[in-house]
C-alpha positions as CSV (number, residue, x, y, z in Angstrom):
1,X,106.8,109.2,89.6
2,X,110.4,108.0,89.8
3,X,109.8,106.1,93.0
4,X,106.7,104.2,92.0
5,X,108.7,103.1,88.6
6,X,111.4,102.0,90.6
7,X,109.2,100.5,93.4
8,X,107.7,98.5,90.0
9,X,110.7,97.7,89.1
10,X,111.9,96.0,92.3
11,X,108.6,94.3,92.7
12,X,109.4,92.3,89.5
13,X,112.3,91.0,90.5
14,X,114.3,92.1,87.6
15,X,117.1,94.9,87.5
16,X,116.3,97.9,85.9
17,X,118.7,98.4,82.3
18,X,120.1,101.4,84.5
19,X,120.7,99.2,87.5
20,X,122.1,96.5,84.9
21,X,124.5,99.0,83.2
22,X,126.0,99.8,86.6
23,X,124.0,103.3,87.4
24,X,123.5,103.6,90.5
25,X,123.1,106.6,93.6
26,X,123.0,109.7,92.1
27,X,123.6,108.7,88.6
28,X,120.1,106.2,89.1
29,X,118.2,109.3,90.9
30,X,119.2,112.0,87.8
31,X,117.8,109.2,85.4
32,X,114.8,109.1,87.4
33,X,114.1,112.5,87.7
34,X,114.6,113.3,83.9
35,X,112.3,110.3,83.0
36,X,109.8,111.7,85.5
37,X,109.9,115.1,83.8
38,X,110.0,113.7,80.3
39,X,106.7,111.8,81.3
40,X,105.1,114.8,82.9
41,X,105.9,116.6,79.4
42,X,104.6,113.8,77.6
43,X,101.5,112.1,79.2
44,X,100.3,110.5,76.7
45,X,103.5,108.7,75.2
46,X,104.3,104.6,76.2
47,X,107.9,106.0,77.4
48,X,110.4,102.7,77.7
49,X,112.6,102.6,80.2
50,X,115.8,102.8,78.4
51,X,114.7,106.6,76.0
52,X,117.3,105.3,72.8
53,X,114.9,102.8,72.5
54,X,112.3,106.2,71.9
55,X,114.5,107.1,69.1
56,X,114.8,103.0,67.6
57,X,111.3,102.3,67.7
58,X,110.1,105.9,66.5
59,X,108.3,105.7,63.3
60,X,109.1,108.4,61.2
61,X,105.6,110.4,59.9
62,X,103.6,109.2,62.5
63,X,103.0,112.3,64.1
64,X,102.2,115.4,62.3
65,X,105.3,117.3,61.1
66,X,105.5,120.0,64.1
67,X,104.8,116.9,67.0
68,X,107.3,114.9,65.6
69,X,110.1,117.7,65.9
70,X,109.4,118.5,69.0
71,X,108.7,115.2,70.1
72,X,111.9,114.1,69.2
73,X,113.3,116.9,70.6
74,X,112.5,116.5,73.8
75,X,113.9,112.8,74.0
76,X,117.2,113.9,72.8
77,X,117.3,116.9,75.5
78,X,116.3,114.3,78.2
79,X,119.2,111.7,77.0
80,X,121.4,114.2,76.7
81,X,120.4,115.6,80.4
82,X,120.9,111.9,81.5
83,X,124.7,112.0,80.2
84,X,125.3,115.1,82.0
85,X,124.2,114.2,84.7
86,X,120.9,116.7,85.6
């Protein structure tokens, strides 16, 4: 999955905000592998690009009470697998 996105991304023209904020190599391919897991987990979820903007644009009550926790959940494990670096 994390080569198509980035295949899509190139094929727009436009950086990705990783490529933008300077991630690059093995930093870019760890953010590509945990976004490709984190979509795998969650199929049916619009995932943007850059996951903080999961958290901004999450709507609080908009999932039943035991989706939303783990829903959440899962973003903030992948972010924080991002700044560790696997």
């Amino acid at each position: 999955m994390s080569i198509r996105l980035t295949n899509l991304i190139r094929r727009r023209g436009r950086p990705s905000v990783y490529e933008a904020a300077g991630l690059r190599g093995d930093r870019a391919a760890t953010v590509g592998v945990v976004h490709g897991d984190l979509a795998d987990e969650l199929p049916d979820e619009d995932l943007p690009e850059d996951l903080a903007d999961c958290l901004d644009m999450y709507e609080p009550g908009s999932k039943p009470r035991c989706e939303e926790v783990e829903y959440l959940a899962t973003i903030q494990e992948a972010m924080e697998r991002i700044a560790r670096g696997h």
